[in-house]
N, C-alpha and C positions, 0 to 999 in steps of 0.2 A: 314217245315220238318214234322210236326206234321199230318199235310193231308195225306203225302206220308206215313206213320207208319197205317195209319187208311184206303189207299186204298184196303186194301186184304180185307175186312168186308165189303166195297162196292162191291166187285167184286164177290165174294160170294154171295152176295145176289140177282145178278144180271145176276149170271151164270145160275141159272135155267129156267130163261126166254129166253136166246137165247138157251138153248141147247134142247128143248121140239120139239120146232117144225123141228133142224136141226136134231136131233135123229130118230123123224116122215117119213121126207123122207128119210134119210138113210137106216133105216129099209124096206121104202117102196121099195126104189130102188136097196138093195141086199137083202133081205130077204122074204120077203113076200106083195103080191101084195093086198092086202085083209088089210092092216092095218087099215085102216081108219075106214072101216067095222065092222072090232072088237074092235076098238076103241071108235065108236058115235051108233052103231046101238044093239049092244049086253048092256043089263041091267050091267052085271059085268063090261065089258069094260067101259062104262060111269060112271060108281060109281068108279071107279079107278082115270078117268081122274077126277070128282070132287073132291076124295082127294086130288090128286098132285098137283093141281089147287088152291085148301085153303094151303096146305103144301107150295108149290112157293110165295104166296103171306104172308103168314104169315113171310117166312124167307127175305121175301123182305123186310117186315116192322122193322124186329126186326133189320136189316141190317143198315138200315136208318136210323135210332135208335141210335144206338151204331156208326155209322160213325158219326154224329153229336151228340154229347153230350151235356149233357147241361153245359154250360158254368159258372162255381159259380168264385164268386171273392171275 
């Protein structure tokens, strides 16, 4: 039962990796055809996707982390 109390800290940390790229086509498929463009080819757009990139992965780590703790006896 201990796992199940600690899955929302995995799930969390875990949501910003599928939701980047389902967001990417989303946006691309109703809003705007050019995302990718302003995304990988413009200097702000890629110093963007780098932050969100270390930001995603740093809360992946801290995720992983804290769903497994360390175990003292």
């Amino acid at each position: 039962s201990q796992n199940l109390a600690r899955m929302d800290t995995l799930l969390i940390s875990c949501v910003p990796f599928l939701m980047w790229p389902v967001m990417m086509v989303l946006f691309y498929l109703f809003v705007s055809r050019n995302i990718f463009r302003y995304q990988f080819a413009s200097p702000t757009g890629f110093t963007w996707f780098l932050l969100t990139l270390l930001a995603t992965l740093g809360s992946f780590i801290i995720g992983i982390t804290f769903y497994r703790p360390k175990q003292d006896i």
